[in-house]
C-alpha positions as CSV (number, residue, x, y, z in Angstrom):
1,X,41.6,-47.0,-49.5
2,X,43.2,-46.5,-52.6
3,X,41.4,-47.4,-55.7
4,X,42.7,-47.1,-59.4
5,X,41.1,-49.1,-62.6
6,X,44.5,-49.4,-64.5
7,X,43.9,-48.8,-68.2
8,X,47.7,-48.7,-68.9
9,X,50.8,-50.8,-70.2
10,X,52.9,-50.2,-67.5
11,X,52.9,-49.9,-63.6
12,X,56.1,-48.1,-61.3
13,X,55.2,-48.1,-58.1
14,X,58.2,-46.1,-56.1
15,X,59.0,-45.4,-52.7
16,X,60.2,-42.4,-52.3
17,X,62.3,-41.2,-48.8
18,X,62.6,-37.4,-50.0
19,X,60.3,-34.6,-50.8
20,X,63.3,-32.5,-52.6
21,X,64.1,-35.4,-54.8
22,X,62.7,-39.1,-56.1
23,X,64.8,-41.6,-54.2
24,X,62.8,-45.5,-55.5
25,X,63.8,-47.8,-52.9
26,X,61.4,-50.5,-54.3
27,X,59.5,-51.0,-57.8
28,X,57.0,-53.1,-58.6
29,X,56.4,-53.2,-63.0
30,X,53.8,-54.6,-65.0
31,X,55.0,-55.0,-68.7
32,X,52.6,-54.9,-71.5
33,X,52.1,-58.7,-71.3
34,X,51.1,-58.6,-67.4
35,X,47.8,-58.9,-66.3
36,X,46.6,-55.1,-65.0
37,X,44.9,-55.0,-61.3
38,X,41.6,-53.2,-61.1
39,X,42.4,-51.9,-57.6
40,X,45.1,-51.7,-55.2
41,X,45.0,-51.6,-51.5
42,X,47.9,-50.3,-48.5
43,X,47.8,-52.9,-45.9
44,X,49.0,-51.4,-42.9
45,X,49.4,-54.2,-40.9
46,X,52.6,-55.5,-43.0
47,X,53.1,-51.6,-44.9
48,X,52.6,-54.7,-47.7
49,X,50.1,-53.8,-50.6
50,X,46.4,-55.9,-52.2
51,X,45.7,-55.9,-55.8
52,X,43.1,-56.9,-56.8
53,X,41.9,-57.5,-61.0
54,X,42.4,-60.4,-64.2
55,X,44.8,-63.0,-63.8
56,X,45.0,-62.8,-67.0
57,X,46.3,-60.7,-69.5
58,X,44.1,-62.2,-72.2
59,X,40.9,-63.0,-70.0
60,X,39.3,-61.2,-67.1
61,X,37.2,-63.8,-66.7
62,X,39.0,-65.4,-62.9
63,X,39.2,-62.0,-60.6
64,X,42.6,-62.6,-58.1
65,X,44.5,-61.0,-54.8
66,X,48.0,-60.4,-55.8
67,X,49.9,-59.7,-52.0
68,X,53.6,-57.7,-52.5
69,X,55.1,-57.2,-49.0
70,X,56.6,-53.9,-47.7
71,X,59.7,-53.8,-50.3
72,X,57.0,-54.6,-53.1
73,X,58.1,-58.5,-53.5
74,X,55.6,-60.6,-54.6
75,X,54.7,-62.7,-51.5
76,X,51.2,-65.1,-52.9
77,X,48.3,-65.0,-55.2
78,X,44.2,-66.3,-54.7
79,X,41.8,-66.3,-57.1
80,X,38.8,-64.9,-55.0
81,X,36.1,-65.6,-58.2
82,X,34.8,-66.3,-61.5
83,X,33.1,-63.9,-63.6
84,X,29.8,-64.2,-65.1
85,X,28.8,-61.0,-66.3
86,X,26.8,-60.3,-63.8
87,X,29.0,-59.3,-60.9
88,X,30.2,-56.1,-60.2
89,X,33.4,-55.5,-57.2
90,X,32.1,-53.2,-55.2
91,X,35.1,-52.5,-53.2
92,X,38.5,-53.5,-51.5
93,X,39.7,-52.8,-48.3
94,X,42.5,-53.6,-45.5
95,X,41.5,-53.6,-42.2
96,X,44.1,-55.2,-39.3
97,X,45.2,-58.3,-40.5
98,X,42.5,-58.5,-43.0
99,X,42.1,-57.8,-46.9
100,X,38.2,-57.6,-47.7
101,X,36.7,-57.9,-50.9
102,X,33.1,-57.3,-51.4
103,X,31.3,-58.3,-54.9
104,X,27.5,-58.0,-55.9
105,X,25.5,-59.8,-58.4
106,X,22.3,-59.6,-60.3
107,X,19.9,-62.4,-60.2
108,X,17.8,-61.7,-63.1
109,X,14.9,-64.5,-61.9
110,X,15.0,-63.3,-58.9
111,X,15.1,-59.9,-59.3
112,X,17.2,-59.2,-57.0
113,X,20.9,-58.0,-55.9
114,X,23.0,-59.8,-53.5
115,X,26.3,-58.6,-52.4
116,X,28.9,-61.5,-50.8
117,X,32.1,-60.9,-49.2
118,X,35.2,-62.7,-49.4
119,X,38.0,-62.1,-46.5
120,X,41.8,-63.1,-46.7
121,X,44.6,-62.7,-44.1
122,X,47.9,-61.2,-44.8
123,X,49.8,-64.9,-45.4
124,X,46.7,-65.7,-47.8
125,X,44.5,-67.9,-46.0
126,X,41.2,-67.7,-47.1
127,X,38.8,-66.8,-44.0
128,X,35.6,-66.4,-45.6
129,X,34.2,-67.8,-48.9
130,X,31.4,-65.5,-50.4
131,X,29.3,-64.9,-47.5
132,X,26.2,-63.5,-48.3
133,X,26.2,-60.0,-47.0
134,X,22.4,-58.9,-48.2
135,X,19.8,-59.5,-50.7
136,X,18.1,-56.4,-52.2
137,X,15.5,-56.0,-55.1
138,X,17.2,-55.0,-58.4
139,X,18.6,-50.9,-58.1
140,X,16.5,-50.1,-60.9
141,X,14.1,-49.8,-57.7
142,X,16.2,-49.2,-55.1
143,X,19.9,-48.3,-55.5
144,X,22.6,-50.3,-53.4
145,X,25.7,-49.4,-54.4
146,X,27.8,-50.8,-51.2
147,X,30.0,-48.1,-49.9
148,X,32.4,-48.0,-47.1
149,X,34.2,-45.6,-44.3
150,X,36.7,-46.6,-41.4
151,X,36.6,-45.2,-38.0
152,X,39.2,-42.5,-37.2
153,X,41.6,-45.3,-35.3
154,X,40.9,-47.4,-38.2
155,X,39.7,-50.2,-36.3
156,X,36.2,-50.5,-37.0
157,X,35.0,-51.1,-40.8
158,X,31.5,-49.4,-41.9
159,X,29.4,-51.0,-44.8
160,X,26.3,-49.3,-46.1
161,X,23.8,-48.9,-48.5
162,X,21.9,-45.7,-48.8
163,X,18.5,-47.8,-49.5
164,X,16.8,-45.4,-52.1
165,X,12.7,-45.5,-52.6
166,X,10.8,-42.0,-53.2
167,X,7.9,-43.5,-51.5
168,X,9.3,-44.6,-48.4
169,X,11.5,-43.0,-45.4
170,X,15.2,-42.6,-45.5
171,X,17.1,-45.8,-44.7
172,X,20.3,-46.6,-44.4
173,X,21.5,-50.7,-44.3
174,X,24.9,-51.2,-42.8
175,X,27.0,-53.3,-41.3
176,X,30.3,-53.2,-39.0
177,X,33.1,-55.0,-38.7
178,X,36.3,-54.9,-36.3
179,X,40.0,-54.8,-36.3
180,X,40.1,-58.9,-36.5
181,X,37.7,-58.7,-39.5
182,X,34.9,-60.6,-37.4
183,X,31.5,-59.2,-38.3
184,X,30.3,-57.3,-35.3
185,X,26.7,-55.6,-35.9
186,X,24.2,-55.0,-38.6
187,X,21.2,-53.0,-38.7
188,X,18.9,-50.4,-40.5
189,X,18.5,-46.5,-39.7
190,X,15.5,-45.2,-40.4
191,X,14.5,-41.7,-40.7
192,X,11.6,-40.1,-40.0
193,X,12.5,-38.0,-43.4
194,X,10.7,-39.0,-46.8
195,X,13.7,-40.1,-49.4
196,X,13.1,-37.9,-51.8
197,X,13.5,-35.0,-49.5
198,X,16.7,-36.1,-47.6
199,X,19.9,-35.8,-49.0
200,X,22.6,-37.8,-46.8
201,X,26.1,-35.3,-46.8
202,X,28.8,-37.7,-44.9
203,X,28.6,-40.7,-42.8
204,X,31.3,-41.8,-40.5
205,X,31.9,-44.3,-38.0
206,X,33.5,-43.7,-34.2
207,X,36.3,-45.8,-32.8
208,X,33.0,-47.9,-30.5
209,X,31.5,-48.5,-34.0
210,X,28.8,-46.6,-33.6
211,X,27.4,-44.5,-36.7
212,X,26.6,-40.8,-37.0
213,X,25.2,-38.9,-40.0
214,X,25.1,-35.4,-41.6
215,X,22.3,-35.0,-43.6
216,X,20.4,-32.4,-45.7
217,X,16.2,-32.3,-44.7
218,X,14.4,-30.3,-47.9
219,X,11.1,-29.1,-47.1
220,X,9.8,-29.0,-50.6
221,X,11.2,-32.1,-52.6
222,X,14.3,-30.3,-52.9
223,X,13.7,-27.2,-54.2
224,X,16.6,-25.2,-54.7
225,X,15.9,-21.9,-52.5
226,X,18.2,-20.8,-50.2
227,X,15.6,-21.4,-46.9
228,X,14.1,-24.7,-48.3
229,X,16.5,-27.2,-46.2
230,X,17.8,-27.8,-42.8
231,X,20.8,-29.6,-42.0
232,X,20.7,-32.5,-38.9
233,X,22.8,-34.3,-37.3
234,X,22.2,-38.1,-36.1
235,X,23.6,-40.5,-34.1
236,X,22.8,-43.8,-34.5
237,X,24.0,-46.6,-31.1
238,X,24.6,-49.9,-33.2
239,X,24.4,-51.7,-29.6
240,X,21.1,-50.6,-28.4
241,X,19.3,-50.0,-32.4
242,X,18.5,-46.4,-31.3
243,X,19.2,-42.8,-32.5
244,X,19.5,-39.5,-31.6
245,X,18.8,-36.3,-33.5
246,X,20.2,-32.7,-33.8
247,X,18.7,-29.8,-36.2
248,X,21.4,-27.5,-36.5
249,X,19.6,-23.6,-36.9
250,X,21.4,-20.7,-37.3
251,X,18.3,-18.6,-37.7
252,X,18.6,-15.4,-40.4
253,X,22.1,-16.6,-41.8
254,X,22.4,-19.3,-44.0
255,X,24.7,-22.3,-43.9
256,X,26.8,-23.0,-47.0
257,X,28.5,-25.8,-46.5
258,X,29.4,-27.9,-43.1
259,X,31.4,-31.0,-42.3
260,X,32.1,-32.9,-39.0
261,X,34.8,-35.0,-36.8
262,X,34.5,-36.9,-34.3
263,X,36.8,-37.9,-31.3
264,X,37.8,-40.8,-29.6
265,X,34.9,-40.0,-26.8
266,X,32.5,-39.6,-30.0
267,X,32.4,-36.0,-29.1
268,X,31.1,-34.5,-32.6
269,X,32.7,-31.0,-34.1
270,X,30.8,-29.5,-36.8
271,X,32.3,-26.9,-38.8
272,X,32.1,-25.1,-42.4
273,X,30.7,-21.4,-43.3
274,X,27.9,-19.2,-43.2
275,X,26.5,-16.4,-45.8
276,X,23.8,-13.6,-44.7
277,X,23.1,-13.7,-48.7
278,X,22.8,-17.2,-49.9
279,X,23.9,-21.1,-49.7
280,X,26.1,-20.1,-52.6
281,X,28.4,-17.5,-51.2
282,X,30.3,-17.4,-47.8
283,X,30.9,-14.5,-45.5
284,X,32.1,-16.1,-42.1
285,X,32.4,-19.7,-40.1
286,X,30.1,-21.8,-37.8
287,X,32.0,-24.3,-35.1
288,X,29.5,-26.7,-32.7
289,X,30.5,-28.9,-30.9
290,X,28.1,-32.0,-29.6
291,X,28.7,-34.1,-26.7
292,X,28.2,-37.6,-26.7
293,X,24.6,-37.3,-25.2
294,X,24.2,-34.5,-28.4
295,X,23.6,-31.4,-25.8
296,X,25.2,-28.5,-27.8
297,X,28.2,-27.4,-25.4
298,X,29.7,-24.7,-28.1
299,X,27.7,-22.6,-30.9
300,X,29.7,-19.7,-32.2
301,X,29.9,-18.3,-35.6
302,X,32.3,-15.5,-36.8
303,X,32.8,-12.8,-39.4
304,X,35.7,-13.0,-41.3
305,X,37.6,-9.5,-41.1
306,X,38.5,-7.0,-43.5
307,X,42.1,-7.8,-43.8
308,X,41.2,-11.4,-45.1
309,X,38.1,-10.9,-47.2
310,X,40.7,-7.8,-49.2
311,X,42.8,-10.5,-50.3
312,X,39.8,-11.1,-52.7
313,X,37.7,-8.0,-52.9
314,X,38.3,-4.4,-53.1
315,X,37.6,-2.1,-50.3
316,X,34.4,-1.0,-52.2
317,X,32.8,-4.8,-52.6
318,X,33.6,-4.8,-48.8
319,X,32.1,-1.5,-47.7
320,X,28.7,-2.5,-50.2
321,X,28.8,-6.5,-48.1
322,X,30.4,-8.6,-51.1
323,X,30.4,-12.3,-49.9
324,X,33.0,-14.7,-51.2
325,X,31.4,-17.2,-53.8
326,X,32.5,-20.7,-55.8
327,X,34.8,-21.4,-52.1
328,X,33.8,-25.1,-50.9
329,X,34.5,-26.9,-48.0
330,X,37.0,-29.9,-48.6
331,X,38.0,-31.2,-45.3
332,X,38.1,-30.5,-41.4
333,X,41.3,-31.3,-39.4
334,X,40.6,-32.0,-35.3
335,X,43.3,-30.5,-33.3
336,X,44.4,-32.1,-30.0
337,X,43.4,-28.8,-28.3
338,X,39.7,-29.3,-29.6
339,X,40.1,-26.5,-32.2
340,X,39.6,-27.2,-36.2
341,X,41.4,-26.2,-39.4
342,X,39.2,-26.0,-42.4
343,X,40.1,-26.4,-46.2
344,X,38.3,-25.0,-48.6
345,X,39.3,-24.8,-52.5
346,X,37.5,-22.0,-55.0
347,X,35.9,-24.0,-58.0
348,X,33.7,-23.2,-60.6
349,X,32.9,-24.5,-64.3
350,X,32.6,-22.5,-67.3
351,X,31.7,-23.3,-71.1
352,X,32.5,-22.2,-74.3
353,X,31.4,-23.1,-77.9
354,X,34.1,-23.6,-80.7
355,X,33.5,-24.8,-84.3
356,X,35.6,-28.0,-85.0
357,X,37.3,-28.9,-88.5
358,X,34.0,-30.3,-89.8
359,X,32.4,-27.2,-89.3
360,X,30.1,-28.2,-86.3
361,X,29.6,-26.4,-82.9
362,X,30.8,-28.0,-80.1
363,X,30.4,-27.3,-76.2
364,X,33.7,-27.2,-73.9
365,X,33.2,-27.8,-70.1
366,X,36.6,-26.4,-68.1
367,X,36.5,-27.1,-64.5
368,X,38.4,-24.8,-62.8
369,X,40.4,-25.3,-59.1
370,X,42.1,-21.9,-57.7
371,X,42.7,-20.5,-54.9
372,X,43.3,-22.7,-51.6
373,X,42.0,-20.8,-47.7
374,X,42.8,-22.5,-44.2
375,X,41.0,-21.3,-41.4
376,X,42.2,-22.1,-38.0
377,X,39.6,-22.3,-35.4
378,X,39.9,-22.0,-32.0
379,X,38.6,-24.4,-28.9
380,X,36.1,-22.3,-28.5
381,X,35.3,-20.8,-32.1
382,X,37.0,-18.0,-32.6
383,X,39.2,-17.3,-35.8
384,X,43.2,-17.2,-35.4
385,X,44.3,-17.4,-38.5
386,X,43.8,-17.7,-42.4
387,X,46.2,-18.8,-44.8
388,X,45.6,-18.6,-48.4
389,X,47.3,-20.8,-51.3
390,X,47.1,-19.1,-54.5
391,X,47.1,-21.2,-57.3
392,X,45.1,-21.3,-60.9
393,X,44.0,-24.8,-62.5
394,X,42.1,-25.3,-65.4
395,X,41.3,-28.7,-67.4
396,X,38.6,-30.5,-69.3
397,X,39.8,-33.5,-66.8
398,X,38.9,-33.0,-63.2
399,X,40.7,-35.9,-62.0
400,X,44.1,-34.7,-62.3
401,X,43.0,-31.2,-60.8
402,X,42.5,-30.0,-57.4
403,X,45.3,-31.0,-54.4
404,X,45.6,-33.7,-51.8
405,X,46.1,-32.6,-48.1
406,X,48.7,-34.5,-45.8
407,X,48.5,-34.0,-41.8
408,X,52.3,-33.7,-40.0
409,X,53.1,-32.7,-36.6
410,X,53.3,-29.2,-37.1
411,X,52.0,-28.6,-40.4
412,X,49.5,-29.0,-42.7
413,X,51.0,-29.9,-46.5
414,X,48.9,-29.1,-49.0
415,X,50.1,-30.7,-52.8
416,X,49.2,-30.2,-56.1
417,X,50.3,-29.7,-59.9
418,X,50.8,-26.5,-61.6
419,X,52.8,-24.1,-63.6
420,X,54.1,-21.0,-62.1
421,X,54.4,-18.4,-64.5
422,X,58.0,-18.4,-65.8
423,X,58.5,-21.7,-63.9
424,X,58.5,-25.3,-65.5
425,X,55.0,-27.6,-64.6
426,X,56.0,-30.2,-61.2
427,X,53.8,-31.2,-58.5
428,X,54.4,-28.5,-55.5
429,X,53.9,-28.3,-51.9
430,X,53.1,-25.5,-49.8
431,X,53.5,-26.3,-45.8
432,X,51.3,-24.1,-43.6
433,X,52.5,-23.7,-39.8
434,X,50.4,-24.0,-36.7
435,X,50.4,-20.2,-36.4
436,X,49.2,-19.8,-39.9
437,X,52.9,-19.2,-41.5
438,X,52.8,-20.5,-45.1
439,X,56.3,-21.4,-46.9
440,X,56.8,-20.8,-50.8
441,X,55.8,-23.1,-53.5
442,X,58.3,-26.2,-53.5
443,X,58.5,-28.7,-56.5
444,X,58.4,-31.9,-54.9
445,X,60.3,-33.7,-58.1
446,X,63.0,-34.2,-60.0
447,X,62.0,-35.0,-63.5
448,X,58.2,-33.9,-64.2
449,X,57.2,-32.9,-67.3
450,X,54.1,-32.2,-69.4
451,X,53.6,-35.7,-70.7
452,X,52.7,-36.4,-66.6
453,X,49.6,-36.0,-64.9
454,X,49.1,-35.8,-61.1
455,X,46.0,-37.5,-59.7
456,X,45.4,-35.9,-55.9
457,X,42.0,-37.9,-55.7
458,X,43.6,-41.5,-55.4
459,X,46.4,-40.2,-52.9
460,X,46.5,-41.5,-49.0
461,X,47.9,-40.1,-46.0
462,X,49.2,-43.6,-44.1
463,X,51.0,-42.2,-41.5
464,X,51.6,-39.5,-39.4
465,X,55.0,-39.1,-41.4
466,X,54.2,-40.8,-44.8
467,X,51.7,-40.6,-47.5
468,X,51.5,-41.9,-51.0
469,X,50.9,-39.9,-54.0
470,X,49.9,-40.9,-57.2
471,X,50.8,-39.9,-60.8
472,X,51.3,-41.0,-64.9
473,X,53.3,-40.2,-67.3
474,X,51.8,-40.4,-70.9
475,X,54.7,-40.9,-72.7
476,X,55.9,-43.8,-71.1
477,X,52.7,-45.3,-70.0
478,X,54.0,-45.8,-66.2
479,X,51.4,-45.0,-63.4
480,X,54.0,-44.1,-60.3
481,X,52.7,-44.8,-56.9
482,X,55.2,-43.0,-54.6
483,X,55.4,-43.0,-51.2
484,X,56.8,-40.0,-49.4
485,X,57.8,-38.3,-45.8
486,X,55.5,-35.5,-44.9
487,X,58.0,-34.8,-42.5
């Protein structure tokens, strides 16, 4: 999903067929006396696009669906509801044939949160009317914030609420839905964990709609010392209400950060990095891999070598056992041969004091994105390969920092904004091969400039030849939403 709260004057959305140079083959604008969508959803159904916001300029008081088919021409509009102060959209989502749009409001007598779902098809035919979805006491007691994840063929839509009560056991409420948008299965997972010492990582769902989770178990209310948590995995059978648990040891070393896939046999790969000094620093990489009865058919961890770690230390920090630190893991790719490629970024914060014109001392906070690695991991996890994407970004705004990722047949495309020294500011690509071969630093358009910002965090891979990117420029207030070949 993509999800943008449009502040500005101006929308251009533009498809673009090139990665040398913007080619707009279709445009959608909202002038200054349009009404601006909150959010904004890719139906892949149609290749049509969902927004979602006011359907008004001057009220926000009736929330709409505004449908724009594949060339961005407007094709129908629904108002979904009426606001009363009290409601807050929790998300939108496309799933088949259907647009989803889940809301939840506070019942101040009652004391309690319930969340209702609307559903639409792609012609506008309203299938559901504000189905009650749950009813939960007010999150000043237990936080429900309704999130969301789609399986991996995306045909299967997970809702759930991580159900959050110091005194009680983990538990997780969700909910399932298919391709058709019927409602499929509902449940709770409990954990056998108190809540305050269980930190849930990622949660996804498998093609069967079945639900497995990556947690965190802290021993001593979360303490933060480098031996005080275990990470598990579980896997929860939505069919039969029961769940299966893994502790994943790895004895004297300690994990640093780990991440998992699954398959289309929900076959689970868990992958990230090790340290032999601390949960802060990284010295090598763990791959398991989990069969669908969770017997553990591969365990292998590896150093990294000499010839990779000198591309950030010096021969000496090697010889003393230097670790790499601030590296984190962003994202595991499965390969067809059962091998994964991990991404990890280097990012760290740092603060300074200044005096401002009045005289008074002020704190900055610069978040800092550098250096990219990708690690190519074998079937049977070994190393082949690193790649490393050097790159310096600094900012007191993190959501314009940082890169978005795009999967294509042969490469991995990794894309971001920066200014090479002596270069002019664009958003660049660097492809990385399957052997590991990374090409130079491309600008991916024509005419960027200062006055644009590049926002990675609401990009979207759609295809396995196409993803959309997302970008402003300040000085003419126009949010572009371009849609490009990875290919």
């Amino acid at each position: 999903m993509l999800r943008i709260i449009i502040v500005f004057t101006h929308l251009l959305i533009a498809l673009c067929l090139t990665t040398e140079a913007q080619q707009v083959i279709a445009q959608l604008d909202f002038e200054r006396k349009d009404a601006k969508p909150m959010y904004y959803e890719y139906c892949p159904a149609d290749g049509g696009l969902a927004t979602l916001g006011p359907m008004s300029a001057r009220s926000t008081r009736f929330i709409g669906i505004n449908k724009y088919d594949a060339a961005l021409q407007h094709q129908w509009v629904k108002q979904v509801f009426e606001q009363n102060g009290r409601r807050n959209i929790d998300f939108v989502t496309a799933i088949g044939s259907s647009i989803f749009v889940f809301v939840s409001e506070f019942f101040p007598r009652e004391k309690v949160i319930k969340t209702f779902y609307f559903k639409y098809d792609l012609e506008g035919n309203r299938l559901v009317n504000g189905d009650i979805l749950s009813v939960y006491p007010n999150q000043k007691k237990q936080k429900v914030d309704l999130q969301y994840v789609l399986s991996p063929n995306k045909k299967k839509l997970l809702c759930y609420k991580n159900l959050q009560s110091r005194k009680e056991l983990e538990k997780i409420l969700y909910y399932v839905f298919d391709e058709s948008g019927d409602f499929l299965q509902n449940g709770e997972i409990s954990l056998k964990y108190p809540d305050q010492k269980f930190s849930i990582r990622r949660i996804k769902v498998s093609n069967q709609g079945n639900i497995f989770i990556l947690g965190k178990h802290y021993k001593e209310n979360r303490v933060k010392g480098p031996r005080d948590f275990e990470y598990l995995m579980y896997r929860h059978d939505t069919q039969t209400e029961t769940g299966k648990e893994v502790n994943i040891d790895l004895g004297t070393l300690y994990i640093s950060d780990l991440a998992f896939k699954l398959d289309k046999f929900e076959n689970i790969y868990l992958a990230g990095f090790y340290s032999k000094r601390g949960t802060d620093q990284i010295t090598g990489t763990i791959f398991q891999k989990l069969n669908p009865e969770n017997d553990v058919e591969i365990n292998s961890t590896e150093e990294f070598g000499e010839e990779f770690l000198g591309k950030f230390l010096s021969s000496g920090q090697i010889n003393r056992g230097r670790e790499l630190k601030n590296f984190y893991l962003n994202n595991i790719i499965l390969r067809s041969d059962g091998g994964v490629v991990l991404l990890a970024e280097k990012y760290y914060i740092t603060y300074t004091n200044f005096r401002d014109i009045y005289g008074y001392w002020q704190e900055r906070e610069l978040y800092h994105y550098d250096d990219i690695i990708v690690t190519s991991i074998s079937g049977n996890g070994q190393i082949e390969w690193h790649a490393v994407v050097d790159k310096r970004q600094a900012g007191e705004n993190p959501n314009n920092l940082s890169y978005f990722s795009a999967i294509g047949s042969s490469s991995t495309y990794l894309i971001y904004e920066y200014k090479p020294q002596g270069g002019s500011i664009n958003i660049y690509y660097n492809q990385v091969g399957i052997e590991g071969e990374t090409s130079m630093r491309k600008p991916l358009l024509k005419d960027y400039r200062y006055s644009h910002d590049f926002y990675p965090r609401d990009c979207e891979q759609i295809n396995n030849k196409e993803a959309i990117m997302v970008y402003y420029n300040k000085r003419s207030k126009t949010l572009s939403v371009a849609r490009t070949l990875i290919e």
